[in-house]
N, CA and C atoms of all chains as a GROMACS GRO file, in nm:
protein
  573
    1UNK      N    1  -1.813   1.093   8.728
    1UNK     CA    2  -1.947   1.038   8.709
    1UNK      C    3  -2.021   1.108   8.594
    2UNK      N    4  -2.000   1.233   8.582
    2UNK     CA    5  -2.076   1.291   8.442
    2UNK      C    6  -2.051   1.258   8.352
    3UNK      N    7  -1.885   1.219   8.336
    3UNK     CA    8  -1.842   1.151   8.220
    3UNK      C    9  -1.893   1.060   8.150
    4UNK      N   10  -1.869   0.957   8.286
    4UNK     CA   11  -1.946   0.838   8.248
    4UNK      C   12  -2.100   0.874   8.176
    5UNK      N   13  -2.140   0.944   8.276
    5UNK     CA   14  -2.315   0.942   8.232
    5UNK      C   15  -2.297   1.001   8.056
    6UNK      N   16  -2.210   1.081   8.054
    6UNK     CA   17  -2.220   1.128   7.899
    6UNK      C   18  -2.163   1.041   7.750
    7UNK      N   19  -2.082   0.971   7.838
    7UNK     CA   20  -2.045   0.835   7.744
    7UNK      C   21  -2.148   0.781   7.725
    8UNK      N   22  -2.260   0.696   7.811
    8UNK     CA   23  -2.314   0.629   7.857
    8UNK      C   24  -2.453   0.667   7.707
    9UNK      N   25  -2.472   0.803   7.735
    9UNK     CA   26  -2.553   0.886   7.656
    9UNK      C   27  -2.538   0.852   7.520
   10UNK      N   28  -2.436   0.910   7.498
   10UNK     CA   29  -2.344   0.930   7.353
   10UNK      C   30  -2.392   0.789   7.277
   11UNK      N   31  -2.378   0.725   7.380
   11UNK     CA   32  -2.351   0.555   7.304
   11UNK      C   33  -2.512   0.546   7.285
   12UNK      N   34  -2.602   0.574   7.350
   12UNK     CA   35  -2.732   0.517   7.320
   12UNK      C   36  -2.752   0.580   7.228
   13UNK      N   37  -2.743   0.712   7.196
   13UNK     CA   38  -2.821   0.840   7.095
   13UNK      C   39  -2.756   0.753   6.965
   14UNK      N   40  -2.626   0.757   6.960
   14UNK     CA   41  -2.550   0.664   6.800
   14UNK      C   42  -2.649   0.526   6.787
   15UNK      N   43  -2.661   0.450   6.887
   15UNK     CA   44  -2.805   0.352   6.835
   15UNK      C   45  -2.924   0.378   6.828
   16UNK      N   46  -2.973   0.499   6.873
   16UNK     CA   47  -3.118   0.531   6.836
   16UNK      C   48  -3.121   0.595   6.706
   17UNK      N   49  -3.002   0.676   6.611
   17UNK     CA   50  -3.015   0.694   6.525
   17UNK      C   51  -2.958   0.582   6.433
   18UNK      N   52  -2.896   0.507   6.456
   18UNK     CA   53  -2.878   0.376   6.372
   18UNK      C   54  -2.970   0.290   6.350
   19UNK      N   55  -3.117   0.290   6.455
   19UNK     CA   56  -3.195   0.210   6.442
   19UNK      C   57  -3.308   0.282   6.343
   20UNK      N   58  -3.293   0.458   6.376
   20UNK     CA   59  -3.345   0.514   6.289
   20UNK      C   60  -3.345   0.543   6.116
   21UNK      N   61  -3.197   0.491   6.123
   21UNK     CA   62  -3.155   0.428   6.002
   21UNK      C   63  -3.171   0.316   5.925
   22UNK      N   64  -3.150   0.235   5.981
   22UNK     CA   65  -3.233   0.056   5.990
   22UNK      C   66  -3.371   0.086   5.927
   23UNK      N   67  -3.451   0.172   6.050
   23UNK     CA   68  -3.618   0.194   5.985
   23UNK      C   69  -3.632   0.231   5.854
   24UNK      N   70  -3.521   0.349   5.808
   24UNK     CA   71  -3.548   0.392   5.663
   24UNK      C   72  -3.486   0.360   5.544
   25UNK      N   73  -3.355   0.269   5.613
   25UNK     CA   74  -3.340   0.156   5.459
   25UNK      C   75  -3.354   0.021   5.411
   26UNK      N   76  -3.385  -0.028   5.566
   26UNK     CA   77  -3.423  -0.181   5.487
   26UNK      C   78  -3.532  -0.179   5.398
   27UNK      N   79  -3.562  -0.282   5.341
   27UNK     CA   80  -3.588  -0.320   5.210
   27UNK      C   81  -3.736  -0.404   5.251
   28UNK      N   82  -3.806  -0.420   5.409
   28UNK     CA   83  -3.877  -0.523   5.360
   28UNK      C   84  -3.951  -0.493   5.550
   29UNK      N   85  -4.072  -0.534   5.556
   29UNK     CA   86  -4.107  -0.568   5.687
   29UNK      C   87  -4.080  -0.605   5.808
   30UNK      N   88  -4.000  -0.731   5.789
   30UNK     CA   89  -3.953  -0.780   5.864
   30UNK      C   90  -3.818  -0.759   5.961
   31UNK      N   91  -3.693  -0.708   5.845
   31UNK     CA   92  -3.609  -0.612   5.807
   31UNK      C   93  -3.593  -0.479   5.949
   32UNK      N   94  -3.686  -0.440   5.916
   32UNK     CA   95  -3.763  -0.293   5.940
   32UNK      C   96  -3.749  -0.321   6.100
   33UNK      N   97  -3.856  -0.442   6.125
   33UNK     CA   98  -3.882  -0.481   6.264
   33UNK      C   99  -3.755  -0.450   6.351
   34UNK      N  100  -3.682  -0.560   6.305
   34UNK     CA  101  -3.552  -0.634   6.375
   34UNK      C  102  -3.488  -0.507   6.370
   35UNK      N  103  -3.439  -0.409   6.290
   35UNK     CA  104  -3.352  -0.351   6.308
   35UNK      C  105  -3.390  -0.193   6.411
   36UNK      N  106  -3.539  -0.186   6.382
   36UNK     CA  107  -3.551  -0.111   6.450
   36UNK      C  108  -3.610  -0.146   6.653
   37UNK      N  109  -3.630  -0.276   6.667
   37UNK     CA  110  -3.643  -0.335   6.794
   37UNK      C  111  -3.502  -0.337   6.819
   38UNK      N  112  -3.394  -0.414   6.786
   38UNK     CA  113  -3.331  -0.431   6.859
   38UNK      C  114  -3.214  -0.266   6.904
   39UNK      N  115  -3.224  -0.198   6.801
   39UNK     CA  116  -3.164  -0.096   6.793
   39UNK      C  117  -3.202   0.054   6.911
   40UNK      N  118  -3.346   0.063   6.905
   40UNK     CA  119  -3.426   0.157   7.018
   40UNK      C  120  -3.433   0.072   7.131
   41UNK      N  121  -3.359  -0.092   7.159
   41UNK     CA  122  -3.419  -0.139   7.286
   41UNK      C  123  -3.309  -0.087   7.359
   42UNK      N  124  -3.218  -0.079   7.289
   42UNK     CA  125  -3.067  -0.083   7.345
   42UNK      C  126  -3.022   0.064   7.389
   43UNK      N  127  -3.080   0.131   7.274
   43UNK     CA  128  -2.999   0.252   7.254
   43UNK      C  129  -3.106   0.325   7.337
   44UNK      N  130  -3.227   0.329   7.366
   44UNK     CA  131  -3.344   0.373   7.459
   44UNK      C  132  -3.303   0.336   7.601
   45UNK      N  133  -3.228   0.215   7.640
   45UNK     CA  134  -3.209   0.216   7.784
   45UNK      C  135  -3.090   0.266   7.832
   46UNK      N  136  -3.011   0.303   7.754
   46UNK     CA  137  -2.846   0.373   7.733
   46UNK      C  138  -2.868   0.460   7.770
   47UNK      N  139  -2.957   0.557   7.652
   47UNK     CA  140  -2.954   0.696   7.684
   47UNK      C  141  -3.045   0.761   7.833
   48UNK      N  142  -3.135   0.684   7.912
   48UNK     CA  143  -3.240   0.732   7.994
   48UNK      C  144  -3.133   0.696   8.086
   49UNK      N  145  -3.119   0.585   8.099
   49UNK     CA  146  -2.951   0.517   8.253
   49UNK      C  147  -2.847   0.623   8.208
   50UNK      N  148  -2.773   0.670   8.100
   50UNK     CA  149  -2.726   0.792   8.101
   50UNK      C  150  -2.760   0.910   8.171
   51UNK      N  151  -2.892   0.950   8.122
   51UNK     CA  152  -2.949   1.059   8.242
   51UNK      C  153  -2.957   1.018   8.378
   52UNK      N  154  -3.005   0.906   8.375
   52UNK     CA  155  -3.003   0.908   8.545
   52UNK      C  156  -2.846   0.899   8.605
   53UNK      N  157  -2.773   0.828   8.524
   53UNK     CA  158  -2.636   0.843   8.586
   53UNK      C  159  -2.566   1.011   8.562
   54UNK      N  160  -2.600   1.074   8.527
   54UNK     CA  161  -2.557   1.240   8.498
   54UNK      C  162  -2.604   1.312   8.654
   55UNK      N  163  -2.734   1.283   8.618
   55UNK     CA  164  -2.814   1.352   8.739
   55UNK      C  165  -2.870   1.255   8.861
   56UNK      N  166  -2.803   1.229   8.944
   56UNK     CA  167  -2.788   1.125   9.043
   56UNK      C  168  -2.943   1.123   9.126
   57UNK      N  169  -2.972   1.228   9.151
   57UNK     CA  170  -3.152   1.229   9.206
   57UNK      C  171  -3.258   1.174   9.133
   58UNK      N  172  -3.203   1.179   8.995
   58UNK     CA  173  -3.352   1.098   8.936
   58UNK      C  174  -3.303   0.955   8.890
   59UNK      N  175  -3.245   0.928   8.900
   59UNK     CA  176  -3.175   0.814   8.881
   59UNK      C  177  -3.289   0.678   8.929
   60UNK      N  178  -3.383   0.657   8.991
   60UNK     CA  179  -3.439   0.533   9.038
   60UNK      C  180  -3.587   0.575   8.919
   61UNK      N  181  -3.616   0.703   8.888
   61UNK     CA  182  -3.712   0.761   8.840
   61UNK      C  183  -3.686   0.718   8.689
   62UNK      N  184  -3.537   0.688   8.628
   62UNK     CA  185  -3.530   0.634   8.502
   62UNK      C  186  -3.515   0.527   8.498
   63UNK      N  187  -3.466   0.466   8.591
   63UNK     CA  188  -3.477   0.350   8.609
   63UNK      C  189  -3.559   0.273   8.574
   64UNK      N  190  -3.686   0.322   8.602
   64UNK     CA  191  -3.815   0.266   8.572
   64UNK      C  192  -3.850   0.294   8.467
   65UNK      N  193  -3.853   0.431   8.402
   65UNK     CA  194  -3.873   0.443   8.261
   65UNK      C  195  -3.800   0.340   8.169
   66UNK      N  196  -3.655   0.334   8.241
   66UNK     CA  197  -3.596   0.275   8.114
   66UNK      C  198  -3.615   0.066   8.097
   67UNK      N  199  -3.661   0.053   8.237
   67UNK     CA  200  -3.725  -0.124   8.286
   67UNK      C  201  -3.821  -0.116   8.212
   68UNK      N  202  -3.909  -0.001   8.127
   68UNK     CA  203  -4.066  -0.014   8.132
   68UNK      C  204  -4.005  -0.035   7.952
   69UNK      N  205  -3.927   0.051   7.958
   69UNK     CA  206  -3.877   0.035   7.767
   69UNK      C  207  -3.835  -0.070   7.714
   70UNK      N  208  -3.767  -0.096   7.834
   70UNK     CA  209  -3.676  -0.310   7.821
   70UNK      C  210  -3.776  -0.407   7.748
   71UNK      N  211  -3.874  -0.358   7.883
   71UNK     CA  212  -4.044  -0.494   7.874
   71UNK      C  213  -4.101  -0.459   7.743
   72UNK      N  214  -4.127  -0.339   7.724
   72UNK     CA  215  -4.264  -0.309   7.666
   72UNK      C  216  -4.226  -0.310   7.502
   73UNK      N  217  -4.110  -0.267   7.461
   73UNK     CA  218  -4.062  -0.231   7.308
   73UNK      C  219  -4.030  -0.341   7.232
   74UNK      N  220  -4.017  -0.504   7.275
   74UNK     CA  221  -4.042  -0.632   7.271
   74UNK      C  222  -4.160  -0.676   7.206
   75UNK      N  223  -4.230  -0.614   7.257
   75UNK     CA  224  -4.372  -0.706   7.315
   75UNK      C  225  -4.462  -0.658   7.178
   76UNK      N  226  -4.466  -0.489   7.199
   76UNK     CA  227  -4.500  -0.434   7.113
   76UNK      C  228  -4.454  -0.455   6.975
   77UNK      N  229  -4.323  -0.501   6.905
   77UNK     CA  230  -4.261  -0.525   6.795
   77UNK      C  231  -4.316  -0.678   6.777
   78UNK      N  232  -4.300  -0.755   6.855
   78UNK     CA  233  -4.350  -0.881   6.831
   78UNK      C  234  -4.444  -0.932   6.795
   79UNK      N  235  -4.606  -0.808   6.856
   79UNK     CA  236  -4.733  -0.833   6.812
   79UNK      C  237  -4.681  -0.787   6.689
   80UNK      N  238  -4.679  -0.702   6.641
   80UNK     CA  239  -4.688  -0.601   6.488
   80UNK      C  240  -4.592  -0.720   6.364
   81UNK      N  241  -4.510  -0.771   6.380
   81UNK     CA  242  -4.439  -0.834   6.318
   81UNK      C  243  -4.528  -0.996   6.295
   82UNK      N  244  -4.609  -1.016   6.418
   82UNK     CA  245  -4.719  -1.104   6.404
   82UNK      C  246  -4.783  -1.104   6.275
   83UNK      N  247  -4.871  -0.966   6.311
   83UNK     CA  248  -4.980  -0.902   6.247
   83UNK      C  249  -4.955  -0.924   6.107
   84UNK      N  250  -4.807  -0.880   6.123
   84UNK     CA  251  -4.801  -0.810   5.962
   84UNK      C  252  -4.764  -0.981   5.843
   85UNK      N  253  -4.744  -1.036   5.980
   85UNK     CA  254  -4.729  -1.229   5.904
   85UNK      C  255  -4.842  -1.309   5.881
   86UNK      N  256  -4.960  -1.258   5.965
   86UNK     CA  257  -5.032  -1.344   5.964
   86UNK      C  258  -5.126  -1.243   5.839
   87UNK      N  259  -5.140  -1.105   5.846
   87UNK     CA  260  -5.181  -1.063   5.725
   87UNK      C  261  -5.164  -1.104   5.565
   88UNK      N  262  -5.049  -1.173   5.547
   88UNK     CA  263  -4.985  -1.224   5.495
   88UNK      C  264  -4.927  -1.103   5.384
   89UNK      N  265  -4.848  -1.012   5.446
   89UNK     CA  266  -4.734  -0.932   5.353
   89UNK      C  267  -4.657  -1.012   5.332
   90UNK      N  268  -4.566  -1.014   5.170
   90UNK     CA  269  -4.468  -1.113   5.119
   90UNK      C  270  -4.336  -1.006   5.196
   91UNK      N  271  -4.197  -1.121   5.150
   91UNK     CA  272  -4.127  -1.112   5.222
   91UNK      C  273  -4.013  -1.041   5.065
   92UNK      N  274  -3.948  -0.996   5.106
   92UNK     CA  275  -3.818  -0.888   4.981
   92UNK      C  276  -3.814  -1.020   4.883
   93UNK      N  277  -3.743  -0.998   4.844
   93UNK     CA  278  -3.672  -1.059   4.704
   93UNK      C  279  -3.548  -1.169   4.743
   94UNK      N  280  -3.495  -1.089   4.815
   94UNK     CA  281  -3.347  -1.091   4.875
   94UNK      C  282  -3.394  -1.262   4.951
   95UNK      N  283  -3.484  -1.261   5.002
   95UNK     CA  284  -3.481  -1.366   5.164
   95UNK      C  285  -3.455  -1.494   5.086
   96UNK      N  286  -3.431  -1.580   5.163
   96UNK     CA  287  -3.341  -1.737   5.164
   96UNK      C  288  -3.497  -1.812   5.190
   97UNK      N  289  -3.507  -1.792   5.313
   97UNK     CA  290  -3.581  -1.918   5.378
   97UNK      C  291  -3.701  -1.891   5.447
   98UNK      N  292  -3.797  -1.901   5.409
   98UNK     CA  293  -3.915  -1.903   5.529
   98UNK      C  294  -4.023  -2.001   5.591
   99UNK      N  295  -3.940  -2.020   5.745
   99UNK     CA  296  -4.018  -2.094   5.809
   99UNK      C  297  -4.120  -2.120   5.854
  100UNK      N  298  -4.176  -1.984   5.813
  100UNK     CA  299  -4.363  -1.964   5.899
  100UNK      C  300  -4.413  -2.068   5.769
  101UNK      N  301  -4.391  -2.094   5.666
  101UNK     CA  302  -4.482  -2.220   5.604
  101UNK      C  303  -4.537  -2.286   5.627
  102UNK      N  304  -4.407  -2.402   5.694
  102UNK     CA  305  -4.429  -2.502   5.789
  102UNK      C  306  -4.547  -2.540   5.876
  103UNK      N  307  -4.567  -2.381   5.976
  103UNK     CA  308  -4.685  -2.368   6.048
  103UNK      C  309  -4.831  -2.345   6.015
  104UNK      N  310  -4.817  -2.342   5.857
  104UNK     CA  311  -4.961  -2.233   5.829
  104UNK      C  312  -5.088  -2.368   5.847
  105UNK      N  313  -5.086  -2.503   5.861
  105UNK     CA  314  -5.147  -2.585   5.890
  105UNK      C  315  -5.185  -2.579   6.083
  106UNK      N  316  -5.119  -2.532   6.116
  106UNK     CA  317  -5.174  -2.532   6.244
  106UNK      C  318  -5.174  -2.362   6.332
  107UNK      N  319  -5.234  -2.280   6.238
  107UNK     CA  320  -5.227  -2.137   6.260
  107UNK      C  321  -5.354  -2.136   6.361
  108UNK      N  322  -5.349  -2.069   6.433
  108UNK     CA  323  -5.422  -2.036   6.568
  108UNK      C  324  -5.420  -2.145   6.666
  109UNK      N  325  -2.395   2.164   7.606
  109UNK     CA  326  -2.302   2.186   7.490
  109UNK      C  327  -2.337   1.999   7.438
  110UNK      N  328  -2.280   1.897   7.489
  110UNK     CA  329  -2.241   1.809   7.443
  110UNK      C  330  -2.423   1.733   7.468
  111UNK      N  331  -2.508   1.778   7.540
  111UNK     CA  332  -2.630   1.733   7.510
  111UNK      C  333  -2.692   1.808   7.416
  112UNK      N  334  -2.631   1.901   7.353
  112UNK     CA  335  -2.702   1.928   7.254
  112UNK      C  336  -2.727   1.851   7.086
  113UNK      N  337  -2.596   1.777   7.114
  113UNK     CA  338  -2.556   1.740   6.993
  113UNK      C  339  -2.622   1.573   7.003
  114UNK      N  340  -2.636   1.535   7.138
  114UNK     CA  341  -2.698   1.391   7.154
  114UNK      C  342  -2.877   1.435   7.097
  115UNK      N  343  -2.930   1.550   7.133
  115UNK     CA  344  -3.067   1.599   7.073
  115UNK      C  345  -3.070   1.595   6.944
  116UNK      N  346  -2.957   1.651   6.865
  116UNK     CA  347  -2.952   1.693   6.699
  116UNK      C  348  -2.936   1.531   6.676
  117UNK      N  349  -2.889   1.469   6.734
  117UNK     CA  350  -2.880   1.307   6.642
  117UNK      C  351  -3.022   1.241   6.698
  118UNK      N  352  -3.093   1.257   6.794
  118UNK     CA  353  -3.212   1.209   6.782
  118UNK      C  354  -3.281   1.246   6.717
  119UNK      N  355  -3.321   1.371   6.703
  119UNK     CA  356  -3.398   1.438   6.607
  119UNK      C  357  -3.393   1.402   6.490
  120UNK      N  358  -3.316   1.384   6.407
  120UNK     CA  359  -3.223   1.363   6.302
  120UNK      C  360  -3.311   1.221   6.231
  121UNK      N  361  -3.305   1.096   6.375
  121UNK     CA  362  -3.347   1.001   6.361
  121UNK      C  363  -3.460   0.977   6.358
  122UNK      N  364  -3.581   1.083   6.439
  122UNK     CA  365  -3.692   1.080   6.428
  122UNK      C  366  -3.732   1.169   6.317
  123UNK      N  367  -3.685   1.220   6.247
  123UNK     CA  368  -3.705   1.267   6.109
  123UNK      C  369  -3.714   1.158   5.989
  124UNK      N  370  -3.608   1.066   5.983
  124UNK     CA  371  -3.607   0.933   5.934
  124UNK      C  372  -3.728   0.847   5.967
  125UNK      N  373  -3.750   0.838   6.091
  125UNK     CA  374  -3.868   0.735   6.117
  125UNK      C  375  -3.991   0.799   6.039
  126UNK      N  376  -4.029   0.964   6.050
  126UNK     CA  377  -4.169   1.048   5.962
  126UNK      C  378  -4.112   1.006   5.807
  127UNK      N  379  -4.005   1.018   5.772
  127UNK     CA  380  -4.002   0.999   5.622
  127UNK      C  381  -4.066   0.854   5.590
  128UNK      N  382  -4.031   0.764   5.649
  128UNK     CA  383  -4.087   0.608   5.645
  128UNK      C  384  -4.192   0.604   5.661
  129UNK      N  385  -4.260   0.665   5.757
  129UNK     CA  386  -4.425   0.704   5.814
  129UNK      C  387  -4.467   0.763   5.658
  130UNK      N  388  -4.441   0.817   5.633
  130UNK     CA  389  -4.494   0.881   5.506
  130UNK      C  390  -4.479   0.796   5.411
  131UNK      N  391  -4.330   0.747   5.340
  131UNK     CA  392  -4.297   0.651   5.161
  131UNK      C  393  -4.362   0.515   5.236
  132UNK      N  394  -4.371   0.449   5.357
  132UNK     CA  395  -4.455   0.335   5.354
  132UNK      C  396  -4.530   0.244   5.287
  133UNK      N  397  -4.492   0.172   5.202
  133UNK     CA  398  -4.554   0.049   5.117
  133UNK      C  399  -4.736   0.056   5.202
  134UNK      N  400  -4.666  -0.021   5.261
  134UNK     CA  401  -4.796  -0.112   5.350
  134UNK      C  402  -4.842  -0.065   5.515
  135UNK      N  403  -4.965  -0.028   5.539
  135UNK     CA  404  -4.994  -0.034   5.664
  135UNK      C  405  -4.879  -0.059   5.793
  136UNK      N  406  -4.816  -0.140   5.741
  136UNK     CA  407  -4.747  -0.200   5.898
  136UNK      C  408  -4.630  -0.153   5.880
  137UNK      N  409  -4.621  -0.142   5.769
  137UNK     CA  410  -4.451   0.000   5.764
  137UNK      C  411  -4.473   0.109   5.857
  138UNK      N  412  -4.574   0.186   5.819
  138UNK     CA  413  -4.636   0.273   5.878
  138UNK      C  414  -4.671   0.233   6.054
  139UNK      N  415  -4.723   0.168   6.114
  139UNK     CA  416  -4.697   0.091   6.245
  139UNK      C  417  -4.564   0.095   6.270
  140UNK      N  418  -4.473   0.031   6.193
  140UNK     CA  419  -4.359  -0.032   6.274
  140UNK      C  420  -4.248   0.122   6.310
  141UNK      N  421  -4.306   0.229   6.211
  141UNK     CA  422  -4.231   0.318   6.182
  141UNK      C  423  -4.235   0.417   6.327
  142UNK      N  424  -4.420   0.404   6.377
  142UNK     CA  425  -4.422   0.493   6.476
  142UNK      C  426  -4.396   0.413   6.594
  143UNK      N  427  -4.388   0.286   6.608
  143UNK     CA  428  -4.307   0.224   6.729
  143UNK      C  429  -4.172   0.283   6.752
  144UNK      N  430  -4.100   0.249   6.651
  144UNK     CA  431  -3.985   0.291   6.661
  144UNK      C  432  -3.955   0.479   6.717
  145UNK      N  433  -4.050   0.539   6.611
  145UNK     CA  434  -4.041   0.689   6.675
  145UNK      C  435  -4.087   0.694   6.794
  146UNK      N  436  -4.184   0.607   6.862
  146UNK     CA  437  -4.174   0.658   7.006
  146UNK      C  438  -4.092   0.601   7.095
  147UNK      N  439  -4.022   0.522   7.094
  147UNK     CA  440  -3.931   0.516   7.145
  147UNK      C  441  -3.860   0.602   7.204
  148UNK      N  442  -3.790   0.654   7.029
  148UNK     CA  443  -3.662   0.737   7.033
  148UNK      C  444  -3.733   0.893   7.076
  149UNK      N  445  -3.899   0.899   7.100
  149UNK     CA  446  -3.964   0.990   7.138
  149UNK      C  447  -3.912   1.041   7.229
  150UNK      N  448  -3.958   0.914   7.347
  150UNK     CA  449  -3.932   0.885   7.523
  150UNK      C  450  -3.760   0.887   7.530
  151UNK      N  451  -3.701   0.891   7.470
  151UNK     CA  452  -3.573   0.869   7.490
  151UNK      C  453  -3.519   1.036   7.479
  152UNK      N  454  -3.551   1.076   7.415
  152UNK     CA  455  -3.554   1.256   7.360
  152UNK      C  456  -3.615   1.340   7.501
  153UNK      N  457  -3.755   1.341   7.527
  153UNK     CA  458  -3.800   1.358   7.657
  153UNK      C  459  -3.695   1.367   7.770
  154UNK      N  460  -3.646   1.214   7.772
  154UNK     CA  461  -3.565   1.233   7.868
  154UNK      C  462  -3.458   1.307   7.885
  155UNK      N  463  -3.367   1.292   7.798
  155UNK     CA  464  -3.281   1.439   7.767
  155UNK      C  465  -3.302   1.611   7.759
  156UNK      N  466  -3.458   1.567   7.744
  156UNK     CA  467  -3.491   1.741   7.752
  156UNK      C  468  -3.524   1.810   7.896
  157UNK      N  469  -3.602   1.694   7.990
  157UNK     CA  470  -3.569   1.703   8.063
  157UNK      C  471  -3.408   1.739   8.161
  158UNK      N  472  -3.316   1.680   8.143
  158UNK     CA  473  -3.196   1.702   8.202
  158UNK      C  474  -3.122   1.832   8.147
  159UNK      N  475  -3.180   1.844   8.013
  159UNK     CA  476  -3.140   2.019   7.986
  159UNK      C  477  -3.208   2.128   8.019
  160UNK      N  478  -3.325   2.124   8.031
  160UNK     CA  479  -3.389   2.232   8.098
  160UNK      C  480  -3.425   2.191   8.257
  161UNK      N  481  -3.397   2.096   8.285
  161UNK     CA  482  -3.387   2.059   8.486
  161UNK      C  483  -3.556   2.055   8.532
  162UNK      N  484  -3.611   2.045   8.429
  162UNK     CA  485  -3.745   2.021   8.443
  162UNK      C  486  -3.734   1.855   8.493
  163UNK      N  487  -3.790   1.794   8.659
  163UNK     CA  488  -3.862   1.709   8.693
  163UNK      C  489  -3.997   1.644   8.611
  164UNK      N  490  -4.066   1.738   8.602
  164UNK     CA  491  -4.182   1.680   8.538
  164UNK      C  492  -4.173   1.635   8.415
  165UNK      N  493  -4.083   1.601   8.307
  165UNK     CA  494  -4.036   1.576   8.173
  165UNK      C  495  -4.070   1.403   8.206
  166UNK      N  496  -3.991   1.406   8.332
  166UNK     CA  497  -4.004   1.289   8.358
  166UNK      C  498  -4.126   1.190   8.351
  167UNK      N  499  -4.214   1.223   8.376
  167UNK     CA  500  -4.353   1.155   8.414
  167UNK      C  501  -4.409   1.188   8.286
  168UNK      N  502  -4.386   1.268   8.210
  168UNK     CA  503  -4.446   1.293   8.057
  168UNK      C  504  -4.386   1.199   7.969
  169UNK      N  505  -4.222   1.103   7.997
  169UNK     CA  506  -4.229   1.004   7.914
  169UNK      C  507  -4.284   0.860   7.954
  170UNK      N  508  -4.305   0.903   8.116
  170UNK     CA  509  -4.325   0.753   8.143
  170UNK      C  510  -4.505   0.678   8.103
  171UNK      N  511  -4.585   0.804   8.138
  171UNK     CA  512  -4.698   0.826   8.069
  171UNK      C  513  -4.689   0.817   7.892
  172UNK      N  514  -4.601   0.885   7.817
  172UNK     CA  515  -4.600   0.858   7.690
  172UNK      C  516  -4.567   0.715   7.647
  173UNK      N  517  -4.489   0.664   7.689
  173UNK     CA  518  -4.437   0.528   7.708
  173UNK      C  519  -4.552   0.450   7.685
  174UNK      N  520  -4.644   0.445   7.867
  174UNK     CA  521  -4.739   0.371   7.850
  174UNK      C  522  -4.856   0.370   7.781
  175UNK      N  523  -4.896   0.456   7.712
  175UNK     CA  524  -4.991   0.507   7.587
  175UNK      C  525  -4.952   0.473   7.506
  176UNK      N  526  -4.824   0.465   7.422
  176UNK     CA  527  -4.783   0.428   7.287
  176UNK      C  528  -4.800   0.301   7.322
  177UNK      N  529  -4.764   0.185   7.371
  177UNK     CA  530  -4.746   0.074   7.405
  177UNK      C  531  -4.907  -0.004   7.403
  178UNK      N  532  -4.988   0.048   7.457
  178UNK     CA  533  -5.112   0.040   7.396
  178UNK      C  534  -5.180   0.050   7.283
  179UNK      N  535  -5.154   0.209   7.249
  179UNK     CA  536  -5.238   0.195   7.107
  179UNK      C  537  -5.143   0.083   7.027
  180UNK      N  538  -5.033   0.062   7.020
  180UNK     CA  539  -4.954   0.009   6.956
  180UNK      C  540  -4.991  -0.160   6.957
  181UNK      N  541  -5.039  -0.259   7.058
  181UNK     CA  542  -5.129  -0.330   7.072
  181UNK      C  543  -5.231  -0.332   7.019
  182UNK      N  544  -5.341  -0.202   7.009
  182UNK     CA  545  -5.440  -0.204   6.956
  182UNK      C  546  -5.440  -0.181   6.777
  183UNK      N  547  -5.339  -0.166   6.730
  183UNK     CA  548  -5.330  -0.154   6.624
  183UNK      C  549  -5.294  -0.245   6.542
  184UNK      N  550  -5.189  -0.334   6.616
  184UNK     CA  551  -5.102  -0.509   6.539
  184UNK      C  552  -5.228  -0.556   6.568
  185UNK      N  553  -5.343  -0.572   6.689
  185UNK     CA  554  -5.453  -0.651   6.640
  185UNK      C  555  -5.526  -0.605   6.561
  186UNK      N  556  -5.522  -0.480   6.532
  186UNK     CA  557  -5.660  -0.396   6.426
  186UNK      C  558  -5.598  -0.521   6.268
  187UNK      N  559  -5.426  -0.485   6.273
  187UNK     CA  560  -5.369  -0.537   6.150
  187UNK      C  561  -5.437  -0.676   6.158
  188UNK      N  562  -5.393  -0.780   6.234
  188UNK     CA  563  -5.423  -0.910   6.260
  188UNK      C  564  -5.592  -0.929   6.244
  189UNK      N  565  -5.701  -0.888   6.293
  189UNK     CA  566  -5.799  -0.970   6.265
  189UNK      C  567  -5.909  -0.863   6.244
  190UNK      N  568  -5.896  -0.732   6.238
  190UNK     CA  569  -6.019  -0.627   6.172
  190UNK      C  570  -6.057  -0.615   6.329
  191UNK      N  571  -6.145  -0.497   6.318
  191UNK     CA  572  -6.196  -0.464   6.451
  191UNK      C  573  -6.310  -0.560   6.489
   0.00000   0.00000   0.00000
């Protein structure tokens, strides 16, 4: 069981610094978002269910920490990525396609 | 031994997220930068907890958690429509 819990670990910490990576080289806002949401959602509930699977007593106690990280690190990226669209920051160089256009006639 | 080295790669990463906090273009770089560091904040916490067997680590991320998650709200709207 420690094993596991330390695998379990291992694997989240390599995506929390990959997402920490993501944060400091993409190229653009949006970029930034995605790589760093999906990267700390994953690698944040890995590593806390790691601890609780290491140390079997706190285990319902991360549980919840790590349910509260699931909900909340979503929610929070989603407003900000809002914000930062409806502020209207342009988008890299690089991008193809953007669909928020479409909508700017029926914004709010 | 082997949680030590899961600490040195978080750290590592939340060093990355302050460098971004800092070269930041725009406001919401800066936002998106400290979302991300608290995260990998609460995620650190928790591990420090299980190395020093400190219980109470615990309730210091779940509390940190729910504070970042707020101001972090209050700030994509500060971005979105001024106070």
């Amino acid at each position: 069981m420690e094993l596991f819990g330390t695998i379990i670990t291992g694997i989240g910490a390599a995506f929390l610094f990959i997402g920490s990576l993501g944060i400091f080289r993409m190229p653009d806002v949006y970029n930034r978002v995605q790589a760093g949401t999906k990267c700390t959602t994953l690698g944040g509930f890995l590593t806390i269910i790691g601890v609780g699977i290491m140390q079997p007593e706190w285990f319902w106690k991360t549980l919840i920490i790590a349910l509260f990280v699931l909900i909340s690190n979503p929610v929070s990226s989603h407003a900000l990525g809002r914000a930062a669209r409806k502020k209207g920051i342009s988008l890299c160089d690089k991008s193809v396609v953007d669909k928020t256009e479409e909508f700017n006639g029926q914004k709010d | 031994m082997k949680e030590l080295i899961f600490i040195f790669i978080i750290g590592v990463g939340i060093i990355l997220c302050i460098i971004r906090m800092i070269i930041g273009p725009t406001a919401a770089d800066r936002a998106i930068a400290m979302d991300t560091a608290t995260t990998v904040a609460v995620a650190l916490l928790v591990l420090l907890a299980f190395v020093f067997d400190r219980y109470v680590y615990l309730d210091v991320a779940l509390v940190y958690s729910i504070i970042s998650f707020v101001g972090l709200i209050a700030i994509a709207r500060y971005l979105e429509k001024g106070i």
